[in-house]
C-alpha positions in Angstrom: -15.3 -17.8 -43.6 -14.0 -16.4 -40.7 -14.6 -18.6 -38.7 -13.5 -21.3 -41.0 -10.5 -20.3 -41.5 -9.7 -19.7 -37.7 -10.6 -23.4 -37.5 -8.3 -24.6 -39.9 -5.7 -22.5 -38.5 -6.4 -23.9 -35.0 -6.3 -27.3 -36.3 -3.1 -27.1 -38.7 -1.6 -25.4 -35.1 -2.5 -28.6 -32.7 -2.0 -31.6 -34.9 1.0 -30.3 -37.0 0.0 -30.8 -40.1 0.8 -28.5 -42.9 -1.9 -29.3 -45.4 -4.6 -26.5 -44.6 -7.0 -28.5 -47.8 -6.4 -31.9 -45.8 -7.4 -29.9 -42.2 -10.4 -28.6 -43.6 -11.6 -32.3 -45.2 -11.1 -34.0 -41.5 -13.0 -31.1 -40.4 -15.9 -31.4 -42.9 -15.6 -35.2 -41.5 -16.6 -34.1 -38.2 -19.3 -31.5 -38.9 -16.9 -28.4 -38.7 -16.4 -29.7 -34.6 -13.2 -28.9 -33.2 -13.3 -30.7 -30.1 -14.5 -33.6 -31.6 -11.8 -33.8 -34.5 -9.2 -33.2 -31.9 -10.0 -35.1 -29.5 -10.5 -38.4 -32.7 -7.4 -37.2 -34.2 -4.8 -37.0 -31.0 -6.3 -40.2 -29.7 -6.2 -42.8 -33.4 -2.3 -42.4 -33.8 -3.4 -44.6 -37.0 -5.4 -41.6 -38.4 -2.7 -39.0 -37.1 -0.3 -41.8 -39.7 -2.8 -42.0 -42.5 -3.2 -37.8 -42.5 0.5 -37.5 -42.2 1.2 -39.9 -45.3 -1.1 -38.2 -47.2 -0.5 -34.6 -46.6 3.6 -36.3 -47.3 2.0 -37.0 -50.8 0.3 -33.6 -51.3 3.6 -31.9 -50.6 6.1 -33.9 -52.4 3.7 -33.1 -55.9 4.7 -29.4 -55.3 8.3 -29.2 -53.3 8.6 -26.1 -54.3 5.9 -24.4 -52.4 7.4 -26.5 -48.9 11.1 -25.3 -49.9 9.6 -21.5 -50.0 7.9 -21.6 -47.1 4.2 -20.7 -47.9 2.5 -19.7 -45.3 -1.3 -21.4 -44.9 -3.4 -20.1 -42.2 -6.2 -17.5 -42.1 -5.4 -13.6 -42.2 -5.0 -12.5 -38.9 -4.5 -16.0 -37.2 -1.3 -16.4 -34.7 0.9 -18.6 -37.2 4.0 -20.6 -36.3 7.5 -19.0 -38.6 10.5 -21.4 -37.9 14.2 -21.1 -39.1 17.4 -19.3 -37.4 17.5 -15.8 -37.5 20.0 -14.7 -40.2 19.5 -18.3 -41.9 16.3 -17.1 -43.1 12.9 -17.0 -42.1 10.7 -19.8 -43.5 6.9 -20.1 -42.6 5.4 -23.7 -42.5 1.3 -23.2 -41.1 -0.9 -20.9 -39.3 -0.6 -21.8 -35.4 -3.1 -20.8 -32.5 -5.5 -17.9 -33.7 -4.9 -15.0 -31.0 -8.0 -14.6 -29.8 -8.3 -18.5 -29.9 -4.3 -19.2 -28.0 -3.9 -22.0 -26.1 -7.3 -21.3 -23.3 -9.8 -21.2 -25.4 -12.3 -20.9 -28.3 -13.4 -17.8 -30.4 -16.5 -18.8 -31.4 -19.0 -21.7 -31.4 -20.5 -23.4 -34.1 -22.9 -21.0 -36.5 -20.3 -18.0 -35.7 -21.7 -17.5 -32.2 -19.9 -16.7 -28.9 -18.8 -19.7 -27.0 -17.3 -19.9 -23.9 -15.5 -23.4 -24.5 -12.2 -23.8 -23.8 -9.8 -26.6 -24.5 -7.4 -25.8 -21.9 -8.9 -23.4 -19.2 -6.1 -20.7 -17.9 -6.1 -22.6 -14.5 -5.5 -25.7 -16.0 -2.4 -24.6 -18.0 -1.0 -23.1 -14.8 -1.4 -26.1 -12.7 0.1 -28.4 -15.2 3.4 -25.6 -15.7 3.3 -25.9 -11.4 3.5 -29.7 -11.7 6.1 -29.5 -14.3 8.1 -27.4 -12.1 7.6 -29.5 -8.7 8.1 -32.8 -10.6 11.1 -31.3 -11.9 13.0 -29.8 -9.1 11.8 -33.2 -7.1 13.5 -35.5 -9.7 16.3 -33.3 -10.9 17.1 -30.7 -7.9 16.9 -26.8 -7.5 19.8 -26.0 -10.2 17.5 -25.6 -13.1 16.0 -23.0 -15.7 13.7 -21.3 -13.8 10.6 -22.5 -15.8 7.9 -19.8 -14.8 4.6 -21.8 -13.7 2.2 -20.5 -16.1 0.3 -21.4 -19.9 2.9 -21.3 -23.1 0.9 -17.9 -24.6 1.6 -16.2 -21.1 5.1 -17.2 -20.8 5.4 -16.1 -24.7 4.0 -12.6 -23.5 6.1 -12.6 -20.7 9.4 -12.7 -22.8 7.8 -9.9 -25.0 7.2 -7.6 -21.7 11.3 -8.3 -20.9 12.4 -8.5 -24.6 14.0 -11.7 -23.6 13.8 -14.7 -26.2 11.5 -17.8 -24.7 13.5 -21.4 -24.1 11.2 -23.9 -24.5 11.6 -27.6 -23.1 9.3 -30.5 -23.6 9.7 -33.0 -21.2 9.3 -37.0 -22.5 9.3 -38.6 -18.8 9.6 -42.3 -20.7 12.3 -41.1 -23.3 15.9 -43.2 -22.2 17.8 -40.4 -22.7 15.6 -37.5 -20.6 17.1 -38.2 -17.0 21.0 -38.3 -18.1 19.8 -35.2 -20.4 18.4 -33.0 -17.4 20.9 -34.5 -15.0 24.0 -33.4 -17.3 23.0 -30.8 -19.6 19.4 -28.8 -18.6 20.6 -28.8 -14.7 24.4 -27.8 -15.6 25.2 -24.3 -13.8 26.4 -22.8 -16.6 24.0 -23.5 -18.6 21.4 -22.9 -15.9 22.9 -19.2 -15.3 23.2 -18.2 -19.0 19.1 -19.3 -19.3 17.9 -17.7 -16.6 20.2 -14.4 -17.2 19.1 -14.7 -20.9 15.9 -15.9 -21.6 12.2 -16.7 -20.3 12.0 -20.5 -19.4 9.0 -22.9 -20.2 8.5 -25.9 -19.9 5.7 -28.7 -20.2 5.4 -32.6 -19.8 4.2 -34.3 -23.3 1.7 -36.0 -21.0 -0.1 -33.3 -19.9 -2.5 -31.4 -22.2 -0.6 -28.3 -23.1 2.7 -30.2 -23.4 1.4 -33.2 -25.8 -0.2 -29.7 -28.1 3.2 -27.7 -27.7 4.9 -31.3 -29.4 2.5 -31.3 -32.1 2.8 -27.1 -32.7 6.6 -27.4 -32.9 6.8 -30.6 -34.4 8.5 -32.1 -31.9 9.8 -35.8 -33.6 13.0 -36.2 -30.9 13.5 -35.9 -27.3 14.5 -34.3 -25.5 13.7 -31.3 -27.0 14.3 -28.2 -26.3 13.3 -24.9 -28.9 13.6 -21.5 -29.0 10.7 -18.7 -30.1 9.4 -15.7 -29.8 6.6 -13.5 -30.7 6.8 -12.3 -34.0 4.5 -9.9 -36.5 1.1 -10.2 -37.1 0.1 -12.3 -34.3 3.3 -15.2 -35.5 4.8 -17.5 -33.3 8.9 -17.2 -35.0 11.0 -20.7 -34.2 14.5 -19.4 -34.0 16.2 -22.5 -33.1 15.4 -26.3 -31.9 17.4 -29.0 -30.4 16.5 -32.5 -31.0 18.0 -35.4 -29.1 20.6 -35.3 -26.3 23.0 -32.8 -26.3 26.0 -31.7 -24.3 26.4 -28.3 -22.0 28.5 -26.9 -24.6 26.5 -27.7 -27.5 23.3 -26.0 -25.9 25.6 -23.0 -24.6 26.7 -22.8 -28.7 23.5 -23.2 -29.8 22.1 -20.9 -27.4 24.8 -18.2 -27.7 24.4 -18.2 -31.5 20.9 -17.6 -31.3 21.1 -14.4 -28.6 24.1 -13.2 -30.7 21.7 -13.3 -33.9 18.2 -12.4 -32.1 19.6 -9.2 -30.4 19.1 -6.5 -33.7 15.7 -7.9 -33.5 15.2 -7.3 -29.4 17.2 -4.4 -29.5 14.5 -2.8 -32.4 11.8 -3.9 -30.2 12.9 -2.1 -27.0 13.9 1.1 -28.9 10.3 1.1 -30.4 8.4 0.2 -26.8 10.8 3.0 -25.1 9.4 5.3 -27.7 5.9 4.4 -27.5 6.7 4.8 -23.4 8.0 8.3 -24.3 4.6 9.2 -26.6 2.4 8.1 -23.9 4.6 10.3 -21.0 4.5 13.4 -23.2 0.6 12.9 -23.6 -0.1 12.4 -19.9 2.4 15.1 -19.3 0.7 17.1 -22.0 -2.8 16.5 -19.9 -1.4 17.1 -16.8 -0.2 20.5 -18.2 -3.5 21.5 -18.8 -5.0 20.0 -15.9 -2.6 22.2 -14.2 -3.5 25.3 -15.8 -7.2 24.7 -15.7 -6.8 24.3 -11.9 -4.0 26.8 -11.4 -6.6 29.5 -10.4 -8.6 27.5 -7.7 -5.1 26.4 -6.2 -4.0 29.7 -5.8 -7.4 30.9 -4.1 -7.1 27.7 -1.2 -3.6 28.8 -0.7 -5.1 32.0 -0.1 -7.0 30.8 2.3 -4.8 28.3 3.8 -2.6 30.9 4.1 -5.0 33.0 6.0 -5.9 30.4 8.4 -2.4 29.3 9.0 -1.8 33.3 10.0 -4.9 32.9 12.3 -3.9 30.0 13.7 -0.2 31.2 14.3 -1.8 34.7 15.9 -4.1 32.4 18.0 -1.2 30.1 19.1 1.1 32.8 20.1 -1.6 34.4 22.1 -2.1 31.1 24.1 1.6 30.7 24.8 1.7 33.9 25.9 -1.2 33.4 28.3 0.2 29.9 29.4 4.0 31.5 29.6 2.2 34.4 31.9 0.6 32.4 34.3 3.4 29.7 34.7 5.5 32.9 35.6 2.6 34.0 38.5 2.3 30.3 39.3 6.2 30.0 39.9 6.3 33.6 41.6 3.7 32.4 44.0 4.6 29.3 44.5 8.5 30.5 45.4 7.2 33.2 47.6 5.1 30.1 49.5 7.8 27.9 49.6 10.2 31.6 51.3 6.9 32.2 53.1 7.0 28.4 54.6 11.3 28.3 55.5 10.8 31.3 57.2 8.1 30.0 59.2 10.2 26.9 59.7 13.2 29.0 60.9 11.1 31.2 62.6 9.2 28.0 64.8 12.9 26.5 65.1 14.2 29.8 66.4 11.6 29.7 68.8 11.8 26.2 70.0 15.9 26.8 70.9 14.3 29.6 73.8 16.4 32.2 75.2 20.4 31.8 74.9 20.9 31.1 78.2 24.1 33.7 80.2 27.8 31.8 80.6 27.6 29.6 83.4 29.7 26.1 84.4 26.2 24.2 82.8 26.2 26.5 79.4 28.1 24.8 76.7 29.4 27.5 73.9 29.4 26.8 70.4 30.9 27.8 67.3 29.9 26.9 63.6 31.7 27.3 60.5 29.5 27.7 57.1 31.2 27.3 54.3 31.3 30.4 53.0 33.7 31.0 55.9 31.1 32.9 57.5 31.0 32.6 61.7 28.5 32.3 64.0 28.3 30.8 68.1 25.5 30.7 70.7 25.4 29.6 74.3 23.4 26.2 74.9 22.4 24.6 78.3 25.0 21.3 78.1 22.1 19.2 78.6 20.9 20.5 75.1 20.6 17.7 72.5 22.3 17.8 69.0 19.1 18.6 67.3 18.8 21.7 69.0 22.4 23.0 67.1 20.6 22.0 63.6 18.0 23.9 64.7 19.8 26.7 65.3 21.7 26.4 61.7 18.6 26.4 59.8 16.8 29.4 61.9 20.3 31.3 61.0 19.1 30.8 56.9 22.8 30.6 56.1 22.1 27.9 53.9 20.3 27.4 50.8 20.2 23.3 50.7 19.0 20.6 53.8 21.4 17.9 53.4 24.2 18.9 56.0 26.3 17.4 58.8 28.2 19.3 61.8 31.5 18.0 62.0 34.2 18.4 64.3 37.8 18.4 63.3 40.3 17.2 66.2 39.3 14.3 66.6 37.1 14.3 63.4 33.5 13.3 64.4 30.4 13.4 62.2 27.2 14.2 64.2 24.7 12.9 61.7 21.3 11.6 62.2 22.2 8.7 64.7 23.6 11.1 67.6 20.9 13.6 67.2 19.3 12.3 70.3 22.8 12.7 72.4 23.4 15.9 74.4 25.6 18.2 74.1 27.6 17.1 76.9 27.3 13.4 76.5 28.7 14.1 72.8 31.7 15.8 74.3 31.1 19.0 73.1 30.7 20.5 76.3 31.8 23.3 77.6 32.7 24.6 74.5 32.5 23.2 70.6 34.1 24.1 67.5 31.6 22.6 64.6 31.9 22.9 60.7 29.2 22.6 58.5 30.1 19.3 55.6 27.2 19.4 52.8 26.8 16.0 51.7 28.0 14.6 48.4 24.5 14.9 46.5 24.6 19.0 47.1 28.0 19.4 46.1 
């Protein structure tokens, strides 16, 4: 009967009627097939009439059983609860069996698996995507933010955020939806206090899941716009509907009222996830506790080890930079006594290449340099000596400790660089006798 009843259910959830007897005669009329009494009954709006009049009849014999809100529906099966919260809860037929939703079947005919579906999950999200585009194309970007995916997964997501789920069915020939979306749906204020507030969906009654939605949620008046969410035992609860054209202040009242009266209910619901949150940390922290202990023993024996090699490697290390800081010093030792080694052969060759110092005579100029240090020394020179000769003599001396240098006479001031190096020392005017400073240049100051 399981199956049976899940049928009924399913039916009574898609067509909107309340009658569960009258379901299970129009599905006794098509062989117990679901598809096919759909698909007969959404597409003969005369049989949808005649079923509607009749199931009318059935109720009005017993208005008592409608006014209390008798639920009829299959144990188990996702049913449909509609009324305010704090108005009273009132229950009018089992909706969308769980494991049947809105995607698919349970099982096929005989009780067997089937993998039919009425509404594949692709094909709910494309149509929520072409809601979405055709909306924001006709009506601009300052809208709820309808999230592009099927009615049960929207309804889950509003459970995952303990948010409420605003629901909008869109009737594209209804006079009133453009002025209604336009004005009201796309106002900010309204647009910030359902986006900050709720979950959005919405669907076209022209495409599949829309034109089911209408039919779930009775849908006689457009626009329409409804607010649910997921209730106990796999229930659908209607908290609030709007019918017809409404202001921005009406739907912010309406709207308002229902978060005012829905929040003991979403506040209960986070408490109790944060506490199942909290049981399932203190078990994995429980686990991990005794992972911990189990595996306390092999840690310590690799940080042993670790330890150990890090020593070894430290040891090894500081023996290699000792090595390397050894031989860099005997690399720079010998390579400073090559470089002493080399100036003095340098001053040596140049001392060699200024010959004797020739005795005072009216051809011998005499010279005195000036090192900074304020140290003194002179030497004779034939007149017809050039100016390199007196650098020469300078770096023999090994006075100085730096290359870049210029002799320089003060009265009249007169640098002897590079370009009078050629000159001797009488056509440079420094015969028969020369008083030269040494100038360092800039760079070796």
């Amino acid at each position: 009967m399981g199956d049976v009843a899940d049928k009924v259910a399913y039916f009574q959830a898609i067509t909107g009627l309340d009658d569960p007897d009258l379901c299970a005669e129009i599905l006794t009329a098509h062989n117990w097939d679901l598809e096919l009494a759909l698909s007969n009954f959404t597409s003969n709006p005369r049989a949808a009439d005649d079923a509607n009049a009749s199931e009318a009849t059935t109720s009005s014999t017993n208005p008592e059983q409608v006014e209390t809100g008798l639920v009829v529906g299959a144990a188990g099966s996702l049913g449909l609860v509609s009324g305010a919260v704090g108005f009273g809860v009132w229950a009018v037929s089992g909706v969308l069996s769980y494991g049947l939703s809105m995607i698919g079947l349970n099982s096929g005919r005989n009780g067997e698996s089937s993998s039919t579906r009425l509404l594949s999950v692709s094909a709910a999200v494309s149509e929520a995507m072409d809601f979405v585009a055709c909306f924001e194309r006709d009506f601009g970007s300052i809208r709820p933010s309808f999230v592009a995916e099927g009615f049960m997964d929207a309804l889950q997501r509003s459970r995952n955020e303990y948010k409420l789920l605003f629901v909008y069915l869109h009737s594209p020939d209804h006079p009133d939806t453009p002025v209604f979306c336009e004005r009201t749906l796309c106002n900010e204020d309204l647009v910030a206090f359902i986006n900050e507030n709720f979950v959005a969906w919405g669907g076209s009654i022209r495409a599949s899941e829309g034109f089911k939605m209408s039919n779930s949620l009775k849908a006689s008046r457009f626009p329409f716009c409804a607010v649910v969410m997921a209730a106990t035992n796999q229930r659908i609860a209607l908290l609030q509907q709007a019918e017809g054209p409404k202001s921005p202040e009406e739907m912010l009242t309406v709207l308002q009222r229902v978060i005012e009266e829905s929040a003991p209910v979403l506040v209960t619901a986070r408490v109790e996830a944060e506490e199942r949150r909290n049981n399932i940390r203190l078990r994995e922290e429980q686990d991990a506790a005794y992972r911990a202990a189990l595996e306390a023993d092999q840690a310590r024996e690799r940080q042993r080890i670790e330890e150990q090699e890090r020593l070894e490697r430290e040891a090894a290390e500081a023996e290699r930079k000792r090595k390397e800081e050894e031989e860099a010093r005997e690399r720079a030792a010998h390579e400073a006594a090559e470089r002493e080694a080399a100036l003095v052969k340098i001053r040596q060759e140049k001392l060699l290449s200024l010959g004797p110092e020739p005795e005072k005579g009216p051809d011998v100029t005499q010279v005195l340099v000036r090192f900074p240090t304020g140290e003194r020394k002179e030497r004779r020179f034939h007149c017809t000596t050039t100016l390199q000769s007196l650098y020469d003599y300078v770096d023999s001396l090994g006075c100085l400790a730096v290359d870049n240098y210029s002799l320089v006479s003060n009265f009249p001031r007169t640098v002897y660089g590079a370009e009078k190096l050629s000159l001797s020392l009488k056509d440079a005017g420094l015969h028969p006798q020369a008083s030269l400073f040494i100038e360092l240049s800039s760079r070796e100051l």
